[in-house]
C-alpha positions as a Markdown table, in Angstrom:
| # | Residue | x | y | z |
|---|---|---|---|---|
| 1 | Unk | 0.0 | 0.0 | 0.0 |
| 2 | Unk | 1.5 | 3.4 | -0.9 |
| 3 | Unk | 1.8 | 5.1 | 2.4 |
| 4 | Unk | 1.3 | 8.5 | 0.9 |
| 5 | Unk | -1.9 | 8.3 | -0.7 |
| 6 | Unk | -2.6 | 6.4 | 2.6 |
| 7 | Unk | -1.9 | 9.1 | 4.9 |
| 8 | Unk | -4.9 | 11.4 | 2.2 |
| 9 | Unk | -7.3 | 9.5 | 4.8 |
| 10 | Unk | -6.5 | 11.4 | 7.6 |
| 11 | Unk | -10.3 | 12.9 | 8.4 |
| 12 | Unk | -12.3 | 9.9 | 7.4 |
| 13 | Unk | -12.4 | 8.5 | 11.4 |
| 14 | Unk | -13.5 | 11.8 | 12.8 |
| 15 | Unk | -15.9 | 12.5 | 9.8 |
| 16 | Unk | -17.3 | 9.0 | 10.3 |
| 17 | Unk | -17.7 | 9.3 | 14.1 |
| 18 | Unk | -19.3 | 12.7 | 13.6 |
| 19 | Unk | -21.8 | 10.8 | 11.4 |
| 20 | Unk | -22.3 | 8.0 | 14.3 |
| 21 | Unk | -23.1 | 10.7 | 16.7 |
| 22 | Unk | -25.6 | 12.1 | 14.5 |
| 23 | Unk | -27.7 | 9.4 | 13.7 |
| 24 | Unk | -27.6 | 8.2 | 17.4 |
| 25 | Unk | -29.0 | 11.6 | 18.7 |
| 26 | Unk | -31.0 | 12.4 | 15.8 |
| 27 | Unk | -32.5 | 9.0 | 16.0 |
| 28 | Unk | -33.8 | 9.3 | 19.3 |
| 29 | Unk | -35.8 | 12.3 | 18.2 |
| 30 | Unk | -36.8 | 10.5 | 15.1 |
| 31 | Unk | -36.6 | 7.4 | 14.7 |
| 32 | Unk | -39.3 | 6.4 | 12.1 |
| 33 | Unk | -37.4 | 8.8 | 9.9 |
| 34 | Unk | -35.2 | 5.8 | 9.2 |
| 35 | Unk | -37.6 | 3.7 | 7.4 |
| 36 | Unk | -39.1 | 6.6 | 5.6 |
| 37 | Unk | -38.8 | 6.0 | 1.3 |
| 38 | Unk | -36.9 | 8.9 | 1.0 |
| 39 | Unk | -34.0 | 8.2 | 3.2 |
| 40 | Unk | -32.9 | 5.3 | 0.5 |
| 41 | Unk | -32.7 | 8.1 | -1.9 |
| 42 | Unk | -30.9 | 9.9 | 0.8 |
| 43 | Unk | -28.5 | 7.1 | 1.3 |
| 44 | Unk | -28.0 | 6.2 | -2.3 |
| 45 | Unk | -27.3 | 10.2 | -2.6 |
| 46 | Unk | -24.3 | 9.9 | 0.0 |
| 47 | Unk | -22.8 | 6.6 | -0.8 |
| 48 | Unk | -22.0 | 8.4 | -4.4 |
| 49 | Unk | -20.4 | 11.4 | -2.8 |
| 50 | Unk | -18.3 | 9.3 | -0.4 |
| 51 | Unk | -17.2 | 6.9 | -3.1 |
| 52 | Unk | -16.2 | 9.9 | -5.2 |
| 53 | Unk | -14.6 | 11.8 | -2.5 |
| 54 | Unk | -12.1 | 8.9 | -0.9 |
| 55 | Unk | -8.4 | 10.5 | -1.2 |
| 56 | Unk | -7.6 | 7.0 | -1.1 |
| 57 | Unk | -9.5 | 5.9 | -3.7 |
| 58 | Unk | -7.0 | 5.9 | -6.3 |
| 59 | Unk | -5.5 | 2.8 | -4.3 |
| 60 | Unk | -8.4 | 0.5 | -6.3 |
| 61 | Unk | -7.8 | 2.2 | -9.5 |
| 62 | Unk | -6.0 | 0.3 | -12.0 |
| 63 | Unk | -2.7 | 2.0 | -12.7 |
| 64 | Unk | -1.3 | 1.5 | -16.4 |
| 65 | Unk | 2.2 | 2.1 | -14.9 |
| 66 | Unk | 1.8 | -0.3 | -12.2 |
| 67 | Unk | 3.1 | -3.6 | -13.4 |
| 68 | Unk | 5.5 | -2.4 | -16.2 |
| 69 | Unk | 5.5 | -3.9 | -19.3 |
| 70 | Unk | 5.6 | -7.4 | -20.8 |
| 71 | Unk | 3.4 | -10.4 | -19.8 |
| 72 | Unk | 1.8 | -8.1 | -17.2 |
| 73 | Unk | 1.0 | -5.3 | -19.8 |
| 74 | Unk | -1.3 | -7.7 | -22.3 |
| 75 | Unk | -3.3 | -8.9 | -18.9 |
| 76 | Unk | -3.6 | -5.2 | -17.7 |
| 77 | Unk | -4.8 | -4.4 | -21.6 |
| 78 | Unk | -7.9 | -7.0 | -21.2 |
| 79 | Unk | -9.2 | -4.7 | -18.5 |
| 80 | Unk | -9.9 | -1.9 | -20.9 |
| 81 | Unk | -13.4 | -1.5 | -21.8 |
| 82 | Unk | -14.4 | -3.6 | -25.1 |
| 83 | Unk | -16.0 | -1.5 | -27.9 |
| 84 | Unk | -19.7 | -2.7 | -27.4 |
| 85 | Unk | -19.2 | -2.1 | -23.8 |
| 86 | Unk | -18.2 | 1.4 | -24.3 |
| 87 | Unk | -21.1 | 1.8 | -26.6 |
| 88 | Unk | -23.4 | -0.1 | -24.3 |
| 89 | Unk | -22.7 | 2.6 | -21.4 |
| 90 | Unk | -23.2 | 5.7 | -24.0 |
| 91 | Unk | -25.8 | 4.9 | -25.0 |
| 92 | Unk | -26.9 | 4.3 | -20.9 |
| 93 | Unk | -26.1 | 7.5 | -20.5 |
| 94 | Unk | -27.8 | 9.5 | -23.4 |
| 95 | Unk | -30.8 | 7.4 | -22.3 |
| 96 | Unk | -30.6 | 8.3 | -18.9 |
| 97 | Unk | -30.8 | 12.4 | -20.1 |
| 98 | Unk | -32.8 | 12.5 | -22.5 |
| 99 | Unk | -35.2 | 10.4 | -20.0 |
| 100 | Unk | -34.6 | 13.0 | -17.1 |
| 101 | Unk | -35.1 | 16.0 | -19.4 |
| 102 | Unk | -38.6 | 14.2 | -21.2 |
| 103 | Unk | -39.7 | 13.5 | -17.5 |
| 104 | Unk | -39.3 | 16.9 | -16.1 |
| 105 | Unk | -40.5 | 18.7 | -19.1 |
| 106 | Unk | -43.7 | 16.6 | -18.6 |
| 107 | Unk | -44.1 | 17.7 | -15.7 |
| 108 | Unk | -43.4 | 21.6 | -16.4 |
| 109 | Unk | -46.5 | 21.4 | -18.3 |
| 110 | Unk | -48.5 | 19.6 | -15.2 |
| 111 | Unk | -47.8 | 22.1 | -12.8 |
| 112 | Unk | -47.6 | 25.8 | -12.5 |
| 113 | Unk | -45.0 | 28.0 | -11.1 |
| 114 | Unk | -46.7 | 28.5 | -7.9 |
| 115 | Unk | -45.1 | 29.9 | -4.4 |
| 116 | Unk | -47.5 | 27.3 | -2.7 |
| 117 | Unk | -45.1 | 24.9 | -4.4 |
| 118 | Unk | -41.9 | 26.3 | -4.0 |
| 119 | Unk | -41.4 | 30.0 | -3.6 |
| 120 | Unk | -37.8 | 30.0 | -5.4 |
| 121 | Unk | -38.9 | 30.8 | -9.0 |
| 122 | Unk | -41.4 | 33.3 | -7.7 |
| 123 | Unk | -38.9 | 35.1 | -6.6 |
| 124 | Unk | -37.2 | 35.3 | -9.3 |
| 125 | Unk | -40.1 | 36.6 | -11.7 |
| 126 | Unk | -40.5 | 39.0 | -9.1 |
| 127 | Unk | -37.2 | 40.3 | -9.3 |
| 128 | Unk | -36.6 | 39.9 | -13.2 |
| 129 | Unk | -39.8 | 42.8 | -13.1 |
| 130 | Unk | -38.7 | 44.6 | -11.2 |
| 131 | Unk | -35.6 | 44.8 | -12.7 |
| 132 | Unk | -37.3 | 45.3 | -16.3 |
| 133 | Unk | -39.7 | 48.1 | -14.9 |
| 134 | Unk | -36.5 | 50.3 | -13.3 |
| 135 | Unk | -37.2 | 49.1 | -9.3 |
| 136 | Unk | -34.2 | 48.0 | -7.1 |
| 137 | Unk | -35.0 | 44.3 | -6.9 |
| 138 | Unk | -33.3 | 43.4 | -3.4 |
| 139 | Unk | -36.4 | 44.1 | -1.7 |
| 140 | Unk | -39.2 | 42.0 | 0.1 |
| 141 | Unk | -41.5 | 40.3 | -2.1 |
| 142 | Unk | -44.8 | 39.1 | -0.4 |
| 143 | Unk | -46.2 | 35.4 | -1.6 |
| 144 | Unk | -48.4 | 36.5 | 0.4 |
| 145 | Unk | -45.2 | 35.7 | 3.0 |
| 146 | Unk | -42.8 | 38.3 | 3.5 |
| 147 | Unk | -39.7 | 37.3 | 1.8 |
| 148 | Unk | -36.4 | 39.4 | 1.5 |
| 149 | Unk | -35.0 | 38.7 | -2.4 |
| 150 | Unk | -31.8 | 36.2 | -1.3 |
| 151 | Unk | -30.1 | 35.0 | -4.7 |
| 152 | Unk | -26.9 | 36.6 | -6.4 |
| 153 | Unk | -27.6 | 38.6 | -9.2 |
| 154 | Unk | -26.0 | 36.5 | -11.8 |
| 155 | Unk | -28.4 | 33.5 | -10.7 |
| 156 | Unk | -31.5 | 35.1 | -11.3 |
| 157 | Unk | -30.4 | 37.1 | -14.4 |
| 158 | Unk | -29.5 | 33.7 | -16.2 |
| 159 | Unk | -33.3 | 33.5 | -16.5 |
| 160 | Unk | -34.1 | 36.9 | -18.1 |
| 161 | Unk | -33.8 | 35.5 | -21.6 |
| 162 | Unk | -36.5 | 33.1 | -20.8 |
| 163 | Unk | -38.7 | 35.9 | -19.8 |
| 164 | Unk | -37.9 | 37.9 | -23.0 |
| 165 | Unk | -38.3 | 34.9 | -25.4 |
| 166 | Unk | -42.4 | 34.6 | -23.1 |
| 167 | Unk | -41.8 | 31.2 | -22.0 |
| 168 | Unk | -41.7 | 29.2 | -18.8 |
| 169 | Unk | -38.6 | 30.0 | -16.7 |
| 170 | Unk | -37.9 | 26.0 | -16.4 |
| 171 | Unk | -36.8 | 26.0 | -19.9 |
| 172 | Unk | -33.6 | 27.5 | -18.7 |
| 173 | Unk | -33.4 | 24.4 | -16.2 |
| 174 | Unk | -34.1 | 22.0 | -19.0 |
| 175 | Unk | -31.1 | 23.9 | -21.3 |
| 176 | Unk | -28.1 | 23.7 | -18.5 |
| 177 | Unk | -29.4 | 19.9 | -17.6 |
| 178 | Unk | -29.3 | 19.7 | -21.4 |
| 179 | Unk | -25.8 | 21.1 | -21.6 |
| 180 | Unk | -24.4 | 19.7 | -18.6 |
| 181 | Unk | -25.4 | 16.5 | -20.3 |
| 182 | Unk | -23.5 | 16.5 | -23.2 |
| 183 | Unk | -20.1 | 17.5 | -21.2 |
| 184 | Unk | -20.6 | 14.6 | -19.2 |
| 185 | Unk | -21.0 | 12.4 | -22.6 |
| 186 | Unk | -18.0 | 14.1 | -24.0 |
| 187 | Unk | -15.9 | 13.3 | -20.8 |
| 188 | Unk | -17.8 | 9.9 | -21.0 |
| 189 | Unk | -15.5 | 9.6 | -24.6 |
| 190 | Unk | -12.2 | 10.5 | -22.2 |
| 191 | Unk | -13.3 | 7.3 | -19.9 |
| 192 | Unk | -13.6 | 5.5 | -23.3 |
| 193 | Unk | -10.5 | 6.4 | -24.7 |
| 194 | Unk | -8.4 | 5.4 | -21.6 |
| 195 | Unk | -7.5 | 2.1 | -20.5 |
| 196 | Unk | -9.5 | 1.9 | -16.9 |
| 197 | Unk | -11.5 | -1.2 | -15.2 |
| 198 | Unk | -14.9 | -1.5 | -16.9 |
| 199 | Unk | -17.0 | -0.9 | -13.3 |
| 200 | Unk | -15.4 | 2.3 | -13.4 |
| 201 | Unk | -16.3 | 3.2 | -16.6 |
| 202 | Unk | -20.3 | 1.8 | -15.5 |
| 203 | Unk | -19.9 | 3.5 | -12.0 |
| 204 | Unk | -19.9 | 6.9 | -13.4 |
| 205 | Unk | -22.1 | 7.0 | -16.0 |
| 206 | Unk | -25.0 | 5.3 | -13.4 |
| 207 | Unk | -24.0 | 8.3 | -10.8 |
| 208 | Unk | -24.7 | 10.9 | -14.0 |
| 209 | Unk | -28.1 | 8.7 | -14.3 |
| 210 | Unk | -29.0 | 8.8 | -11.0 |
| 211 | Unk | -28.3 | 12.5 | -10.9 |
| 212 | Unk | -31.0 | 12.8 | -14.0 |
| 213 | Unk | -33.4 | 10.2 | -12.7 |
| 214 | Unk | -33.5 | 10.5 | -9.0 |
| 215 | Unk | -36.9 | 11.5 | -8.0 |
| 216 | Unk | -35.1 | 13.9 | -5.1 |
| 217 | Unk | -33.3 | 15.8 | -8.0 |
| 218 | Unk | -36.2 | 15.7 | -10.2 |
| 219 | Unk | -39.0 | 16.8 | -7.8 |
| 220 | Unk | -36.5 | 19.8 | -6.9 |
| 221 | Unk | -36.1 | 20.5 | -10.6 |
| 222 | Unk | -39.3 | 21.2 | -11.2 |
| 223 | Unk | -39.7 | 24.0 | -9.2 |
| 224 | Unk | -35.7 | 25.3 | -8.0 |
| 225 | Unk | -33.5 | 27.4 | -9.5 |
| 226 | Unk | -30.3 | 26.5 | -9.0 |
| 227 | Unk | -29.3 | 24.2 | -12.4 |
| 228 | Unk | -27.3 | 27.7 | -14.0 |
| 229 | Unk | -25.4 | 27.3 | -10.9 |
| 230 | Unk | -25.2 | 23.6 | -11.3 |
| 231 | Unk | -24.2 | 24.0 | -14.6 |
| 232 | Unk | -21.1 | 26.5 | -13.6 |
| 233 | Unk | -19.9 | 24.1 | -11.1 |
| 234 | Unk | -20.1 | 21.4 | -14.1 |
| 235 | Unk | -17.6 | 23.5 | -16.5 |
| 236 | Unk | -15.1 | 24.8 | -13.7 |
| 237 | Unk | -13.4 | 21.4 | -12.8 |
| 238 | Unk | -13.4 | 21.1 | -17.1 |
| 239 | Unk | -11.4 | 24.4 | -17.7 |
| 240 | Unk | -9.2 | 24.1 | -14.6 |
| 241 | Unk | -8.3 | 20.0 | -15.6 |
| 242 | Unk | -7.4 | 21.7 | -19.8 |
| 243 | Unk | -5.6 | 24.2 | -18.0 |
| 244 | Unk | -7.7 | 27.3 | -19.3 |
| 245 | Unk | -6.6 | 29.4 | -16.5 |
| 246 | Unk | -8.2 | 32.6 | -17.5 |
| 247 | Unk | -11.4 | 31.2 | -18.6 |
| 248 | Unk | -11.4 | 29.3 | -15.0 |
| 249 | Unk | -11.3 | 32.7 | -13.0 |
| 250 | Unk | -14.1 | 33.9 | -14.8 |
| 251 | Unk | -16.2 | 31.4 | -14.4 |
| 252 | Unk | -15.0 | 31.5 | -10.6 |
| 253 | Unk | -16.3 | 35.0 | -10.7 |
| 254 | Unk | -20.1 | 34.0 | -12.2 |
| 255 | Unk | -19.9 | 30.9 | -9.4 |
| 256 | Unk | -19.6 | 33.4 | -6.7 |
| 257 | Unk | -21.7 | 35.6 | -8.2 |
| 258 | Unk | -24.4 | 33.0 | -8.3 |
| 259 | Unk | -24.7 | 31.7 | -4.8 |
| 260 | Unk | -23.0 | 33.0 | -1.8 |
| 261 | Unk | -21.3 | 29.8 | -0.3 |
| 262 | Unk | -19.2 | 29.8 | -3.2 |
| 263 | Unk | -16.9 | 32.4 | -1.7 |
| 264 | Unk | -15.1 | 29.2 | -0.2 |
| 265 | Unk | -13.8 | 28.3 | -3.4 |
| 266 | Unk | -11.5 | 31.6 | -4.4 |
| 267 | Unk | -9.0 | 30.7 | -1.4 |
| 268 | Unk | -8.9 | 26.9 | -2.6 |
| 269 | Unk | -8.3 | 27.9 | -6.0 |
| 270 | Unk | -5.7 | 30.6 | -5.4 |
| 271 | Unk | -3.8 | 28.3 | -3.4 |
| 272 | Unk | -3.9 | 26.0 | -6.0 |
| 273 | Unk | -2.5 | 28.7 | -8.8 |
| 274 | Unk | 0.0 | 29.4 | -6.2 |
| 275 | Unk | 1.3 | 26.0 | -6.0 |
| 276 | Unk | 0.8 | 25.0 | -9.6 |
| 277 | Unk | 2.3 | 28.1 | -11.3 |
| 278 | Unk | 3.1 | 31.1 | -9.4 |
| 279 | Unk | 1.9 | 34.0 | -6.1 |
| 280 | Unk | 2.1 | 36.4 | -9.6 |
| 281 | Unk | -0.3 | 34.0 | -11.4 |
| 282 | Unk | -2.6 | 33.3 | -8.7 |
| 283 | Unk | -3.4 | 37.2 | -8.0 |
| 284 | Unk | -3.8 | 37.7 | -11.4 |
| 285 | Unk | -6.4 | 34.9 | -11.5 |
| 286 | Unk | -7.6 | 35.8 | -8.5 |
| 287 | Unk | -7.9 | 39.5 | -9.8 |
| 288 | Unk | -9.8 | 38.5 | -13.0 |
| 289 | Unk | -12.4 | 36.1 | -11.2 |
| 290 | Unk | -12.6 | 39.5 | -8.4 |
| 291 | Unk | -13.5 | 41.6 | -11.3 |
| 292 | Unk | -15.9 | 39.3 | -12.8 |
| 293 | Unk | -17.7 | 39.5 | -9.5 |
| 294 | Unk | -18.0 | 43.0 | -9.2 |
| 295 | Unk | -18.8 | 43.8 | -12.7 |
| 296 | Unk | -22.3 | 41.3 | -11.9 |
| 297 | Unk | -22.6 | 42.9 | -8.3 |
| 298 | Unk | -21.7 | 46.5 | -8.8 |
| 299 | Unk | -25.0 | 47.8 | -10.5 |
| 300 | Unk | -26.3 | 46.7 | -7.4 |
| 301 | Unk | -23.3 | 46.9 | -4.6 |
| 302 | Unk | -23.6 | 51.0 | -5.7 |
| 303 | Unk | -27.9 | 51.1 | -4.7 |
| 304 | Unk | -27.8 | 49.2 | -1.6 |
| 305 | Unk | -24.7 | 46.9 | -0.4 |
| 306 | Unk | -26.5 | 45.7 | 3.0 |
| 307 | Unk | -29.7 | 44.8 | 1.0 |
| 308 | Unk | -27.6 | 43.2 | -1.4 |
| 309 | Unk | -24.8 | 41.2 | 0.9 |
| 310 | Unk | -25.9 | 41.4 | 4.5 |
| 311 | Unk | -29.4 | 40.8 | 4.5 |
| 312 | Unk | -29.8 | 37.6 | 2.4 |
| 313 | Unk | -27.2 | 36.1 | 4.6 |
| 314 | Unk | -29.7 | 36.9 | 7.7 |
| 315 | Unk | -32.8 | 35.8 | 6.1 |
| 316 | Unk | -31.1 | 32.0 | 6.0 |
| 317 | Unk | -30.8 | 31.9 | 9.5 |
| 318 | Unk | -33.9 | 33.6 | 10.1 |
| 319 | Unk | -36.1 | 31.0 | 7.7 |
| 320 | Unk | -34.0 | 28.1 | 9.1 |
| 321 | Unk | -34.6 | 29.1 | 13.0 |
| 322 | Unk | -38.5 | 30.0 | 12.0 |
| 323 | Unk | -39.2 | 26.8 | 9.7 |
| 324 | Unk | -37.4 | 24.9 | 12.9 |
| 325 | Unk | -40.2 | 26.4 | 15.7 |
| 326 | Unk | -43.2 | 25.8 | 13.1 |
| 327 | Unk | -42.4 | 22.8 | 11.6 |
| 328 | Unk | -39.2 | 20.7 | 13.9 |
| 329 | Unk | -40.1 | 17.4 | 11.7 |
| 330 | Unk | -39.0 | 19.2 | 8.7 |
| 331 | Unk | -35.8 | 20.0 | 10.1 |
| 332 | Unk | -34.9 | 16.8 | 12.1 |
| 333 | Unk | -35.3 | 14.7 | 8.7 |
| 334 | Unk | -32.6 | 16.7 | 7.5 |
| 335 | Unk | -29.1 | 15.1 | 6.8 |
| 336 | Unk | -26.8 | 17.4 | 8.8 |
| 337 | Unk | -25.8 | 18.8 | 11.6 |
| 338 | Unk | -28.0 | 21.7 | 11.9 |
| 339 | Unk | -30.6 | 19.5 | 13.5 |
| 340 | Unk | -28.6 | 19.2 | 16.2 |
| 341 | Unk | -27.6 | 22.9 | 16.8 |
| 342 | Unk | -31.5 | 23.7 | 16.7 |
| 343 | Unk | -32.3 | 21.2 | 19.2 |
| 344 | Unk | -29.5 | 22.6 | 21.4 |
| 345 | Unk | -30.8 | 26.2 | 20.6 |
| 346 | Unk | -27.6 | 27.4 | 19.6 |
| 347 | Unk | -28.1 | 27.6 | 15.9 |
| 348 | Unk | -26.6 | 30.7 | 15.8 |
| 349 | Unk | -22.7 | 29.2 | 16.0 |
| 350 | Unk | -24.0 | 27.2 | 12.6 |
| 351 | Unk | -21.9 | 29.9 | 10.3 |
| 352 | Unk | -18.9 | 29.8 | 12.9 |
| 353 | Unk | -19.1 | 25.6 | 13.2 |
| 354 | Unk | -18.9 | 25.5 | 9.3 |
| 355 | Unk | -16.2 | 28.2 | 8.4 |
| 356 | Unk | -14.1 | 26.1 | 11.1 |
| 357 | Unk | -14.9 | 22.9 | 9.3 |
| 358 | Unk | -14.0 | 24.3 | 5.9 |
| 359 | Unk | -10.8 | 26.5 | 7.6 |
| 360 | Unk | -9.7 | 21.9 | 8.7 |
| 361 | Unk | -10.4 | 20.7 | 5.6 |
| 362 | Unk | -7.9 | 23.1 | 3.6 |
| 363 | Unk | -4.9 | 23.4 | 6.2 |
| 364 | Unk | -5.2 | 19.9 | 5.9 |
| 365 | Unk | -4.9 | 19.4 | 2.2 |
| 366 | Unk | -3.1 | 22.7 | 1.3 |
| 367 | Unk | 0.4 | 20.4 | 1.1 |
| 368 | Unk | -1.4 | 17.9 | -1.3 |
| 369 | Unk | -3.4 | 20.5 | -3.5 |
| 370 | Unk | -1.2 | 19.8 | -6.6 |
| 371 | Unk | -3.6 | 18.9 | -9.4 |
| 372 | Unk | -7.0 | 20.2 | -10.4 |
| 373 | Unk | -8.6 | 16.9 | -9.4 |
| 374 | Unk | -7.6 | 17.9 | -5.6 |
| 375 | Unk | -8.4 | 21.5 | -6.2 |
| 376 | Unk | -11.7 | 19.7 | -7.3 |
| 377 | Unk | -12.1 | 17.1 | -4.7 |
| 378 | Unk | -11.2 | 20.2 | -1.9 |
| 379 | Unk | -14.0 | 22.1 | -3.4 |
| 380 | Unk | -16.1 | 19.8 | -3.1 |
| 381 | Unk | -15.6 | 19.0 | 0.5 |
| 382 | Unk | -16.5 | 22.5 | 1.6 |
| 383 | Unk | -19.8 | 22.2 | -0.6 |
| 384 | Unk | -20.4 | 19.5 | 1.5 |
| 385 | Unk | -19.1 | 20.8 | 4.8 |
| 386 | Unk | -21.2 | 23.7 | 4.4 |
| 387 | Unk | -24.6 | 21.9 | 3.8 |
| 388 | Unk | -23.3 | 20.0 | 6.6 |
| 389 | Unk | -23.8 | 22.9 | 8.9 |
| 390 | Unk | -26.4 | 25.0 | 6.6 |
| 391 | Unk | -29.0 | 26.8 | 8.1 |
| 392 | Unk | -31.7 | 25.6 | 5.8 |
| 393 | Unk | -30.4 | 21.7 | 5.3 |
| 394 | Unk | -32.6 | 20.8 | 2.8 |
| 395 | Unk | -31.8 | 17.7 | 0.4 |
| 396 | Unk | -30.9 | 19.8 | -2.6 |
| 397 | Unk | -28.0 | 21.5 | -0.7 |
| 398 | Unk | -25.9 | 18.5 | -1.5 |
| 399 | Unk | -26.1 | 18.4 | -4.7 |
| 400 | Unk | -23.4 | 21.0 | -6.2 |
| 401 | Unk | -21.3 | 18.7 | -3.6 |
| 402 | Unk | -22.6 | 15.6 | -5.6 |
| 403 | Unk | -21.6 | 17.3 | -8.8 |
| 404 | Unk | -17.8 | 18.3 | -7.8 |
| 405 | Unk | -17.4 | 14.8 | -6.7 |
| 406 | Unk | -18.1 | 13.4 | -10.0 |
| 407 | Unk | -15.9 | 15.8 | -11.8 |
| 408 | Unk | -13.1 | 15.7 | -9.4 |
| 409 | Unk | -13.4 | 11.4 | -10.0 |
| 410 | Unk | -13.4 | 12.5 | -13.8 |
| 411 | Unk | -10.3 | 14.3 | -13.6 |
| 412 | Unk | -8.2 | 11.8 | -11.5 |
| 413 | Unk | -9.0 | 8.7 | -14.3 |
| 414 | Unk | -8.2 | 11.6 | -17.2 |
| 415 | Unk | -5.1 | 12.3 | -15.6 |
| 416 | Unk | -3.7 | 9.0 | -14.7 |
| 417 | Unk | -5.1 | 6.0 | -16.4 |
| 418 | Unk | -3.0 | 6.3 | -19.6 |
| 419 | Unk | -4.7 | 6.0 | -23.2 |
| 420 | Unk | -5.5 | 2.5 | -24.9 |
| 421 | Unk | -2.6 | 1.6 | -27.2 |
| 422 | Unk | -2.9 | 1.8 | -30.9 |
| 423 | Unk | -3.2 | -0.9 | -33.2 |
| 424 | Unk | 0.2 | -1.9 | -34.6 |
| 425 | Unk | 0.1 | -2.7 | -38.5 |
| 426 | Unk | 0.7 | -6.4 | -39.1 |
| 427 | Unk | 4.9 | -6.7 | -40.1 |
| 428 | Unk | 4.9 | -9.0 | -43.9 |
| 429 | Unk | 7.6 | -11.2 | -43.7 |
């Protein structure tokens, strides 16, 4: 065993006691939770993150480099995936899309965009009016609830074309799914083209069908508002792992300009320029993703900064702490730790509990963050340490963590497994 990649493993006792703690004292609150139909989803859900996000994971992967040449190269050949295998799984996963996208455009003509079923896109045609009639759109809206506007501008704004064209703001949705669908099949052709076991090849393209056919992901779909911001976090790990350093910043920029928790990843990634190229290159990169930022923000920043910054950040707490008093259930079925920081009425060191998790996570990978796949895998670990600790836990908090997982297990086989040899011409004697 290679001690090194060993020693990656570091947090998984402490992250899997954590995990044993909660379900002991959130089971004793709860405990028909456990049988409910939608924790299998749930479970499914995290078995696919943690079998993405092992450091050590490469340890099973088979290494082209491993057992040198001769004898031991043709037996390493033969685990290559066959042609009608690779063909097989393709077509798996065009099946799997096209089957996501046909199901939830099915229902986007069964049900209406309502704020009785989901108050996210609401919100959003709210704010896309008033932005289109001249009035400052960080304001509360009334469904008839009082709600303070909460998303980015750049989130929200990727629907305006949707409201120009006069058609159903879940078209958008159905475009990035769309999109992010044929990135995954063209870094499905990587798999192909590189000599790696056949499970791994089947293992990723059923975690890309679960993320189109899971009934969680789907039912969220219908009525949320996050897939542009799904589909940001889907072309990131892609520009960083081709080395398109510029184009990587910007799209760091839209990211945080889409949903606040992605202000995590501008330290991960500038340490990663850092130790990849230079301190000169990483502030330049740094700079341009800044920049980016602003040039989304600043219309708005210049109105009102507090309405803007400060006071979507308080509304999160304020929902979670509210939605906790009405409605406990709701919160307790929650993965997470919030649940726990409710119960013990101290919700309020939720932001302080996950800045500290995130603040572990990268002193203790900043030596090892050499590749994109670790800036990848790092990212995603604060994704998931913050819906750890979010103060609205909801189910679809994990998946942008679901989605770095994959990518950063993309870039570790397109990095390492080397490509399938090419057929030598037959030698006439």
């Amino acid at each position: 065993m290679n001690s090194r990649r060993f020693s990656k493993a570091w947090w998984l006792p402490g992250f899997a006691s954590l995990l044993v703690m909660h379900a002991i004292l959130a089971g004793q609150y709860r405990v028909a939770m456990m049988i409910q139909p939608a924790w299998l989803a749930y479970a499914l859900m995290g078995l696919a993150m943690v079998a993405c996000a092992l450091p050590w994971w490469p340890l099973l992967r088979w290494n082209p480099h491993a057992n040198g040449g001769g004898a031991n190269a043709a037996a390493d050949h033969m685990d290559a995936p066959g042609r009608w295998t690779v063909r097989m799984a393709g077509a798996a996963l065009i099946a799997f899309a096209v089957a996501g996208l046909v199901a939830r455009g099915c229902w986007i003509h069964r049900l209406p965009i309502a704020p009785e079923l989901g108050d996210m896109l609401p919100q959003i045609q709210q704010a896309i009016h008033d932005w289109m009639s001249g009035i400052f759109p960080y304001r509360v809206h009334f469904f008839p609830w009082p709600i303070h506007l909460p998303y980015p501008p750049a989130l929200w704004e990727a629907y305006i074309p949707a409201t120009l064209a006069g058609v159903d703001l879940r078209y958008t949705t159905l475009v990035c799914l769309a999109i992010m669908g044929a990135i995954w099949f063209m870094q499905f052709r990587g798999f192909a083209l590189r000599r790696i076991p056949v499970w791994q090849l089947w293992a990723w393209t059923l975690l890309a069908g679960m993320f189109f056919l899971s009934p969680l992901i789907l039912r969220f779909v219908i009525q949320g508002h996050t897939a542009p911001y799904w589909l940001a976090l889907t072309a990131l790990p892609v520009l960083l792992h081709c080395r398109q350093n510029a184009a990587s910043a910007v799209v760091l920029g839209l990211v945080c300009a889409m949903r606040q928790p992605a202000i995590l990843f501008v330290p991960i990634l500038g340490w990663y320029w850092w130790r990849a190229f230079s301190w000169r290159r990483a502030v330049l990169l740094v700079g341009i993703a800044a920049a980016t930022s602003l040039l989304i923000y600043g219309p708005f920043l210049v109105k009102d900064p507090v309405a803007v910054l400060w006071t979507p950040m308080r509304q999160y707490a304020t929902v979670g702490r509210e939605t906790f008093e009405f409605n406990p259930a709701m919160i307790l079925e929650c993965i997470g730790f919030s649940n726990l920081f409710y119960l013990a009425g101290q919700d309020r060191f939720l932001t302080l509990a996950a800045l500290g998790g995130f603040a572990i996570v990268l002193a203790g990978n900043a030596k090892r963050m050499k590749t994109p796949a670790d800036a990848t895998r790092i990212m995603a670990l604060a994704t998931l340490g913050f819906a750890l600790f979010s103060p609205i836990p909801f189910y679809y908090e994990y998946i942008p963590a679901l989605i770095l997982f994959m990518q950063a297990w993309w870039q570790e086989v397109a990095a390492s497994a080397g490509p399938l040899p090419s057929p030598q011409p037959a030698v006439k004697q």
